[in-house]
Structure formats: structure tokens, C-alpha cells
BAFI-3210 file (N, C-alpha, C; in Angstrom, 3 decimals, decimal comma, padded with zeros to 6 digits):
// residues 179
n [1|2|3|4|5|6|7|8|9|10|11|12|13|14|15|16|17|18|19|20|21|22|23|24|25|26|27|28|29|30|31|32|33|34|35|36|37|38|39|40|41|42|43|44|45|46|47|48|49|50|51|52|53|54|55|56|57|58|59|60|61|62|63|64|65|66|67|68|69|70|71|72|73|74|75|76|77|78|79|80|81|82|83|84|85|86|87|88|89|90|91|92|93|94|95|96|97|98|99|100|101|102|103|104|105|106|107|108|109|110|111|112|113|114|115|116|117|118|119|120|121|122|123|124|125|126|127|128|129|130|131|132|133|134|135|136|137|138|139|140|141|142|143|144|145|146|147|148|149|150|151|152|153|154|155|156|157|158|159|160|161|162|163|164|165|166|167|168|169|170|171|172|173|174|175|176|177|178|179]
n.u [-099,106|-097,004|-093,695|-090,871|-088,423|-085,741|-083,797|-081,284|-079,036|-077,701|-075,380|-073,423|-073,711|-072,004|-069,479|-066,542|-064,886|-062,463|-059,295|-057,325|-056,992|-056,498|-054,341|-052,495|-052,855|-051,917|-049,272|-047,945|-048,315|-046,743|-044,307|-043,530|-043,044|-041,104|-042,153|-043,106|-041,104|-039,898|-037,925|-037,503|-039,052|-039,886|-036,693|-036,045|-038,151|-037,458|-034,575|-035,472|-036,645|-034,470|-033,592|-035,080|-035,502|-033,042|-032,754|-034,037|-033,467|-031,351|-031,941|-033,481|-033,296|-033,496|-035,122|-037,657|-037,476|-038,220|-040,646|-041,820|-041,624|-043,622|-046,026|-046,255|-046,580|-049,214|-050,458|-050,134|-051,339|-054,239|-054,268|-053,674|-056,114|-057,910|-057,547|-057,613|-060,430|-061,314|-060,010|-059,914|-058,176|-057,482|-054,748|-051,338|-050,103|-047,532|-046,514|-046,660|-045,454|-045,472|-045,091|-042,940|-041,388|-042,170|-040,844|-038,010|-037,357|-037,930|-035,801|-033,578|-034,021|-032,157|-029,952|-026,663|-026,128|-024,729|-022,816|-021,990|-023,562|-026,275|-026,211|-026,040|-028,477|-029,999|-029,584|-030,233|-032,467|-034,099|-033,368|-034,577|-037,196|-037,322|-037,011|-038,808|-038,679|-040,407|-042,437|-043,237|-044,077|-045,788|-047,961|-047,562|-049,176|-051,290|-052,730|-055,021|-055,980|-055,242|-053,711|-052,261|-050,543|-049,206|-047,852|-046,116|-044,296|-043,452|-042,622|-040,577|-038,942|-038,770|-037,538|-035,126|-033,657|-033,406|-031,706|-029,464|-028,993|-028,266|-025,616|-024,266|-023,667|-022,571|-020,247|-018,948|-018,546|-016,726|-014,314|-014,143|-014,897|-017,794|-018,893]
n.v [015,253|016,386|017,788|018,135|019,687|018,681|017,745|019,846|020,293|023,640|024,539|022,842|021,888|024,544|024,019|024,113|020,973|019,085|018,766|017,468|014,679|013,258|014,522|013,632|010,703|010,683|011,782|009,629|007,092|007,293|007,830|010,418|011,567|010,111|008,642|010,013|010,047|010,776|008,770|005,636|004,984|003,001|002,225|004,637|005,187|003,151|003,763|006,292|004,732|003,780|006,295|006,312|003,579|002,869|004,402|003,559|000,753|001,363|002,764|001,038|-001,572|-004,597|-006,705|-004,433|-002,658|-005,003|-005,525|-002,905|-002,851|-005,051|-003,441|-000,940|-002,221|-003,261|-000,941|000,239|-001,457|-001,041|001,982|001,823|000,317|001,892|004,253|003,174|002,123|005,001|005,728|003,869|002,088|-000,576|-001,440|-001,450|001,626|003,364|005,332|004,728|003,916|002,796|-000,003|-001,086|000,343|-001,206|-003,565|-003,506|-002,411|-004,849|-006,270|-004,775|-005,590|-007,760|-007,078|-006,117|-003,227|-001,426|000,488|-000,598|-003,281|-002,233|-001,538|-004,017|-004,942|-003,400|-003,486|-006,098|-006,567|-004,997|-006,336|-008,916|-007,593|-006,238|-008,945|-010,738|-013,752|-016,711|-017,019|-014,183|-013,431|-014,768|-013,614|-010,691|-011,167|-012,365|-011,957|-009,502|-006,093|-003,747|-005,855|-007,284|-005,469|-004,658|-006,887|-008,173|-007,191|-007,029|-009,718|-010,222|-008,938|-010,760|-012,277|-011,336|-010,760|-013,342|-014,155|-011,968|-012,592|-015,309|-015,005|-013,148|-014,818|-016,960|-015,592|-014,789|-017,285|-018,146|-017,050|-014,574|-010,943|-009,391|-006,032]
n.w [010,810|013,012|013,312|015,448|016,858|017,162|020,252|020,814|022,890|023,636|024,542|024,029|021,378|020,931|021,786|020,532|018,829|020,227|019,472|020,262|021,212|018,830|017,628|019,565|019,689|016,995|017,248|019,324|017,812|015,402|016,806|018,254|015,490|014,239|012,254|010,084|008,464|005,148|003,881|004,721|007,265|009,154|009,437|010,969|013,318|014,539|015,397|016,747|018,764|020,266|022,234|024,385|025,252|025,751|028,409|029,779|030,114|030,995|033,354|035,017|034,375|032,161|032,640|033,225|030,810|029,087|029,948|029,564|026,699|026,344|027,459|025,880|023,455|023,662|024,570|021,861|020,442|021,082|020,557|017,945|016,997|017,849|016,195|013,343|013,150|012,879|010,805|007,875|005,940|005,174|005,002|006,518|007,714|006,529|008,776|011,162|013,754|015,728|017,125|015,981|017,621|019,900|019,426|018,702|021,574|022,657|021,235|022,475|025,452|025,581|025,536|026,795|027,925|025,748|023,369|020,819|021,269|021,715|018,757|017,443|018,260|017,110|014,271|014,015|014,536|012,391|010,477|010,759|010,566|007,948|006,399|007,670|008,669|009,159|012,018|011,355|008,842|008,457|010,300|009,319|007,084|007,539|010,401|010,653|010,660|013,496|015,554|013,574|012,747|014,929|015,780|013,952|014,775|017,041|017,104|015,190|016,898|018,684|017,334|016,729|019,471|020,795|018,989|019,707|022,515|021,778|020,059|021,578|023,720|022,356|021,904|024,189|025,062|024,097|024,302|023,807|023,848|023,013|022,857]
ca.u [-098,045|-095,684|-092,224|-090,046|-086,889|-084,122|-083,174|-079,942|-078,401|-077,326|-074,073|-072,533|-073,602|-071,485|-068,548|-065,503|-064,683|-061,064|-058,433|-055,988|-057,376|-056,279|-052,669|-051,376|-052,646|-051,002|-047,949|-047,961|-048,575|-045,851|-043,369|-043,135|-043,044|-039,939|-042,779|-043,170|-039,692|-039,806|-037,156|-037,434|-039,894|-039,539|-036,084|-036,423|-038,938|-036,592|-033,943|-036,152|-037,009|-033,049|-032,758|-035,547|-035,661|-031,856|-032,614|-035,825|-032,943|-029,832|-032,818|-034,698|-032,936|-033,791|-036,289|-038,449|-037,154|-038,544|-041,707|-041,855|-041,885|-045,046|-046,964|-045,852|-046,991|-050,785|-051,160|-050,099|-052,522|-055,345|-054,375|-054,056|-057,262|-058,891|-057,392|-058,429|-061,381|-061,968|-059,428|-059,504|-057,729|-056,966|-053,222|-050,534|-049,992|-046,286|-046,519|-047,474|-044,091|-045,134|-044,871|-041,383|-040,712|-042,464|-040,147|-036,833|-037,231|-037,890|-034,562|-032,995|-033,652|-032,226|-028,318|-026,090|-026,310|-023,070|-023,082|-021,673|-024,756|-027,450|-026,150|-026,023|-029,938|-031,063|-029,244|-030,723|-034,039|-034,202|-032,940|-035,762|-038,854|-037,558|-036,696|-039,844|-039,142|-041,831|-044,324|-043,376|-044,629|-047,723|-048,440|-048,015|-049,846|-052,731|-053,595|-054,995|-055,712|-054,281|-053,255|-051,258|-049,555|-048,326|-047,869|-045,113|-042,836|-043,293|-042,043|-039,209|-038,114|-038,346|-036,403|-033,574|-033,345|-032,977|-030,396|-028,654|-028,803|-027,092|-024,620|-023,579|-023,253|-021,217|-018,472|-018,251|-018,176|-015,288|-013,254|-014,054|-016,492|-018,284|-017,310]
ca.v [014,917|018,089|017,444|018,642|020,149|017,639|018,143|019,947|021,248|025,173|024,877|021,002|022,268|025,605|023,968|023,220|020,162|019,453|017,980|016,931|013,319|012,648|014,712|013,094|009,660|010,522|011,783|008,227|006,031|007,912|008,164|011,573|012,242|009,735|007,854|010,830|010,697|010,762|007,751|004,742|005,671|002,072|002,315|006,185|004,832|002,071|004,843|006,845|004,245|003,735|006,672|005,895|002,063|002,705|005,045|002,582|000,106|001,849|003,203|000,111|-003,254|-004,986|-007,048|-003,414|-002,669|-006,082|-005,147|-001,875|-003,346|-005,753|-002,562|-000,230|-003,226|-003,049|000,412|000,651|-002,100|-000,083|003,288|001,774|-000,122|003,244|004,916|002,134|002,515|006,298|006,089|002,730|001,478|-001,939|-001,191|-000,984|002,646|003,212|006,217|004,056|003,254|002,847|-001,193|-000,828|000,347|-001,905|-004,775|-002,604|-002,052|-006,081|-006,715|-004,040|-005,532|-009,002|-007,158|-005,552|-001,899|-001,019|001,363|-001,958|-004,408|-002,002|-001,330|-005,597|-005,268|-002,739|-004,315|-007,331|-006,091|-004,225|-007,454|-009,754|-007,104|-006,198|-010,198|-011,541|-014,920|-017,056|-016,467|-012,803|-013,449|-015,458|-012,129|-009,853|-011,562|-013,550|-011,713|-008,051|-004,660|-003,472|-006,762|-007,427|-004,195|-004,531|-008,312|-008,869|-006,521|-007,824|-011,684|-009,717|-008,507|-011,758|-013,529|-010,554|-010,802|-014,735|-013,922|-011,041|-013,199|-016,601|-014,330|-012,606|-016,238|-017,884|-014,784|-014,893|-018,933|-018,767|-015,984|-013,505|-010,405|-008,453|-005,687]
ca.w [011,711|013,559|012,893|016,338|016,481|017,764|021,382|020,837|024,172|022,704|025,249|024,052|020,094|020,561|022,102|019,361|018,839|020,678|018,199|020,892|021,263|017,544|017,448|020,772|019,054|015,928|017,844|019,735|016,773|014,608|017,439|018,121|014,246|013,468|011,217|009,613|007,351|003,880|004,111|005,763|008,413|009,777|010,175|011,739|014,237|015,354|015,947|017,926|019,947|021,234|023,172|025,453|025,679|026,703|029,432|030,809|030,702|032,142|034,772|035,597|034,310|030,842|032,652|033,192|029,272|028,259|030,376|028,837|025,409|026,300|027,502|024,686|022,440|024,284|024,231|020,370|019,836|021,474|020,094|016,284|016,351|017,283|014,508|012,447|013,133|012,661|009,019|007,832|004,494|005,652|005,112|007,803|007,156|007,293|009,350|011,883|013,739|017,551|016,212|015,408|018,715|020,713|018,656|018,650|022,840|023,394|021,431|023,207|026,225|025,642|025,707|027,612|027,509|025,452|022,291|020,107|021,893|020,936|017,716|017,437|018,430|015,977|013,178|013,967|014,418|011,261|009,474|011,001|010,328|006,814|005,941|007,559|008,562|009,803|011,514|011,252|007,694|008,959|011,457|008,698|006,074|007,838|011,008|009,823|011,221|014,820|016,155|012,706|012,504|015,856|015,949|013,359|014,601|018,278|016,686|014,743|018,076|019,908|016,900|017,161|020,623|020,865|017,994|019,456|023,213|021,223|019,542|022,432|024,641|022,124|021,751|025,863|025,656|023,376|025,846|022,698|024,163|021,865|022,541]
c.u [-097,095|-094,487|-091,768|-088,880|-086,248|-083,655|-082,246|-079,854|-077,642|-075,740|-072,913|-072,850|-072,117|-070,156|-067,242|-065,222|-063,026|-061,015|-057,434|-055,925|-056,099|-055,017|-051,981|-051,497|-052,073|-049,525|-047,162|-047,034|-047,068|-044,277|-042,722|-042,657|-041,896|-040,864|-043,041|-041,943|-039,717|-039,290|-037,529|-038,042|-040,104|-038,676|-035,225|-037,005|-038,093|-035,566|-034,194|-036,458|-035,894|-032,882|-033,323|-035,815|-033,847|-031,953|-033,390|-034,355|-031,875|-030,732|-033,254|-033,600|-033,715|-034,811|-037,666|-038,380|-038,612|-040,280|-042,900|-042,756|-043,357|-046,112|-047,084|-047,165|-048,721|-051,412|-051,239|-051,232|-053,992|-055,734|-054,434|-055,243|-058,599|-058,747|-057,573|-059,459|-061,849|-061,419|-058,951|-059,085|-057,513|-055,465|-052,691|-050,102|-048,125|-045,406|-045,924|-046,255|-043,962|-044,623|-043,286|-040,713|-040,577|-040,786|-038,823|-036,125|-037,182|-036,224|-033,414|-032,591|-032,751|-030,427|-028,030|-026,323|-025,382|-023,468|-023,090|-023,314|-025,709|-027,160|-026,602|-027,855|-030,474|-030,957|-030,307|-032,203|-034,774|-033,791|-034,427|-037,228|-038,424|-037,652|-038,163|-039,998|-040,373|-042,372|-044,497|-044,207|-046,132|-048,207|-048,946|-048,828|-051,303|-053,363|-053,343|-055,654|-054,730|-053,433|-052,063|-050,443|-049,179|-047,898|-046,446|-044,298|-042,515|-042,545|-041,209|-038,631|-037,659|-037,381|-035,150|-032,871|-032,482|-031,873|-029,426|-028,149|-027,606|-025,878|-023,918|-023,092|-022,214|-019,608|-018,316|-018,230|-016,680|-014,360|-013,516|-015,356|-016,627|-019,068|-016,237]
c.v [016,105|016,922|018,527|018,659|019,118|018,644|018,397|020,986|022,745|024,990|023,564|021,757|023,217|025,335|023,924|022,108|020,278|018,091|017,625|015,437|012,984|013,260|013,932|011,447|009,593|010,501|010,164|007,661|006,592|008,138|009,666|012,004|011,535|008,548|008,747|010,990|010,215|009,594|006,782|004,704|004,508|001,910|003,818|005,706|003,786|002,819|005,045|006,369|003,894|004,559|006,606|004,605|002,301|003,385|004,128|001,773|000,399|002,397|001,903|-001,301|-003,448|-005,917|-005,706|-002,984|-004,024|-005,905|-004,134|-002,061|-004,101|-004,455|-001,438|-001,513|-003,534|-002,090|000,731|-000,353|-001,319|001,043|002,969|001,246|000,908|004,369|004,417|002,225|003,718|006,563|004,872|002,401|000,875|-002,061|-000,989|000,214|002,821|004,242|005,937|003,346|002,458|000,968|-001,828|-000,865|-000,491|-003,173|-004,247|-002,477|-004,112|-006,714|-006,093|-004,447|-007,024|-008,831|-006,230|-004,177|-001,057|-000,566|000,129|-003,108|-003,805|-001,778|-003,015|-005,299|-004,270|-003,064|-005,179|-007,378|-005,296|-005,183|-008,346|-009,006|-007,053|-007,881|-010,823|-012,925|-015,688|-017,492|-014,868|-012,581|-013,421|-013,582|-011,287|-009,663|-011,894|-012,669|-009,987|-007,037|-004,181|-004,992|-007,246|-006,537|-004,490|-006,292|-008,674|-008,184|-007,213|-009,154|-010,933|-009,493|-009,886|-012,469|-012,681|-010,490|-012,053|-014,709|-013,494|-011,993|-014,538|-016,342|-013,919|-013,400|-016,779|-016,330|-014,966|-016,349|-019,219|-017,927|-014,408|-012,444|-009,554|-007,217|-005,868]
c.w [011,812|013,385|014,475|016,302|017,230|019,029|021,510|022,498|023,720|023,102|025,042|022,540|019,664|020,958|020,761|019,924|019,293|019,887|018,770|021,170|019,951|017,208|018,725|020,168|017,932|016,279|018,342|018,384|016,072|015,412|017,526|016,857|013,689|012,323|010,009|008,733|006,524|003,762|004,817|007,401|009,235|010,749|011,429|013,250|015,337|015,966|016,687|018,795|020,861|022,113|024,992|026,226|026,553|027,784|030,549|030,961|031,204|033,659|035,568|035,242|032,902|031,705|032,417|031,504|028,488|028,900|029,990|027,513|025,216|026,356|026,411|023,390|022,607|023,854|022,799|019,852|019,975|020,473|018,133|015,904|016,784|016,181|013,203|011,919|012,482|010,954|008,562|006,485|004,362|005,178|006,216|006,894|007,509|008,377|011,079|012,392|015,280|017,217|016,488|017,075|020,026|020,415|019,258|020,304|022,790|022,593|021,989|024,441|026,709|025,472|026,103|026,699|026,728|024,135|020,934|020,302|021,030|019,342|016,962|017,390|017,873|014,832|013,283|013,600|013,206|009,964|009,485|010,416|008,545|006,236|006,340|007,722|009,210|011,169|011,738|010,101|007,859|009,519|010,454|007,597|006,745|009,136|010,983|011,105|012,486|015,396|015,354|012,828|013,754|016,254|015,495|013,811|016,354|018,166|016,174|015,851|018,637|019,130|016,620|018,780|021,048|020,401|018,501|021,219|022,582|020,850|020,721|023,652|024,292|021,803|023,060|025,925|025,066|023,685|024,588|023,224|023,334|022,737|023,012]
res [x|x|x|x|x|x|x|x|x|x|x|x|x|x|x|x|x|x|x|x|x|x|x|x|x|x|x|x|x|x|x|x|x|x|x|x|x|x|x|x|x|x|x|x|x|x|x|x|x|x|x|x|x|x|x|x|x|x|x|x|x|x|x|x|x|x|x|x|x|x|x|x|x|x|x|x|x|x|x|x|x|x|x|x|x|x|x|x|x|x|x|x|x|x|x|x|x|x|x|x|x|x|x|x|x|x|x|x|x|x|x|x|x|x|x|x|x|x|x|x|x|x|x|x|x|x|x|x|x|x|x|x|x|x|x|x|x|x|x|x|x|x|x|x|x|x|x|x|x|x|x|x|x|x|x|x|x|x|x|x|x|x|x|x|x|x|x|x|x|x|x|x|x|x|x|x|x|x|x]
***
């Protein structure tokens, strides 16, 4: 029995491999590198995500914000369960902040645009993901790889939002506005 060489094409062999796929998805995933801080790379990521969720909503309206946030929250699902895939440790890696932002933008868009408001909706939002109530818990415990990692922080958002919405009803019901 001849043994034949493997049909390699000489001109697809000799190419390099391009490494821009996997830094623009790291970039992504990491938020332009605010997952990347030694510190609290959670609450870094949530940061980073204020100066552009406020521009989408001083540009567009907090419905487009809150719109934003759903598609953000798609694409990070996508882009983490192909990095999943290719480096998998079944850990949410904490690098890994796009998550954060998705969450961070939907309570963003649930109040007025005022330096005081968003400060109200990153607090808040940074209370709910670290605290975990339920079914942020459920999310982050029970349903695992991409869909988890971007799941619980999406329900942290919606239960800072609701929060930072009720809060900000009853100070204008009682003539008191915050700010």
C-alpha cells in the first residue's frame, strides 16, 4: 500500500495565520481592556461602560440605550461562547466584562440622564451583581457557560433598574427630586 502526500494547497499553507479575530474578541469581551485591572475588573468594566451608554442615551433616548443593552447582551453571548469554545475552563473568567456592561447600560437606561441618576444606577447595579439576589443567583449558579456569564448580570440590571425607576418615582411623588 503507497502512502500519498496530503493535498496541501503551497499558497493557503504559507499564509500566517491572522491574530486579529481573537484580539478584537478579546478587546470586546474585556471592554476595551477595563476587564483587564488588577482590581475589581467587574467594577472597572461597569465604569467603562458609562461613558458610552450615556452618549447612546443623551444621542438616541433610553429606549435606544435599553435597546442597546439587549443587543450588546447578544453579541457578548455569541462572542463568549466562541471563546469558550476555543479556551474553555468552565469558569466565568473575570476578564470577561462585556456582561457587566450589557447589565450596567439596561440600568442606565431606566433614569434620567443626570451625573447624580447615573451614579444612583451604577451603585445600584454593582450592589445587585455583587449581592446576587434571586434568580441572579439561579443564572449564575445553574445556567453555565456563555448564556450564564452573560445572563446574571443582564437580571442584576433589570433588578437595578426597576430599583433605581421606584426610587426615583417615589422622591418626585413626594415633591422631593433626586437630584
Amino acid at each position: 500500500m503507497t502512502q500519498t502526500e496530503p493535498n496541501v494547497d503551497p499558497s493557503v499553507a504559507s499564509r500566517p495565520k491572522r491574530r486579529w479575530p481573537l484580539a478584537v474578541r478579546r478587546m470586546v469581551l474585556s471592554w476595551f481592556g477595563c476587564g483587564l485591572s488588577p482590581v475589581a475588573p467587574g467594577t472597572v468594566g461597569s465604569l467603562g461602560a458609562l461613558p458610552l451608554g450615556a452618549l447612546i442615551h443623551w444621542s438616541f433616548g433610553s429606549q435606544a440605550l435599553a435597546v442597546s443593552a439587549v443587543v450588546l447582551f447578544l453579541v457578548g453571548w455569541a462572542i463568549t461562547a466562541a471563546h469558550l469554545d476555543e479556551d474553555s475552563t468552565g469558569k466565568d473568567p473575570q476578564w470577561i466584562v462585556i456582561d457587566e456592561v450589557a447589565g450596567q447600560w439596561l440600568t442606565l437606561a431606566a433614569v434620567p440622564l443626570h451625573p447624580l441618576d447615573c451614579l444612583l444606577a451604577f451603585v445600584l447595579f454593582r450592589l445587585f451583581d455583587i449581592a446576587k439576589p434571586w434568580p441572579v443567583s439561579w443564572a449564575d449558579r445553574r445556567v453555565g457557560g456563555a448564556l450564564g456569564i452573560m445572563l446574571d448580570d443582564l437580571l442584576a440590571g433589570l433588578y437595578a433598574a426597576v430599583v433605581a425607576f421606584v426610587l426615583l418615582s417615589a422622591f418626585r411623588a413626594f415633591g422631593t427630586v433626586f437630584p
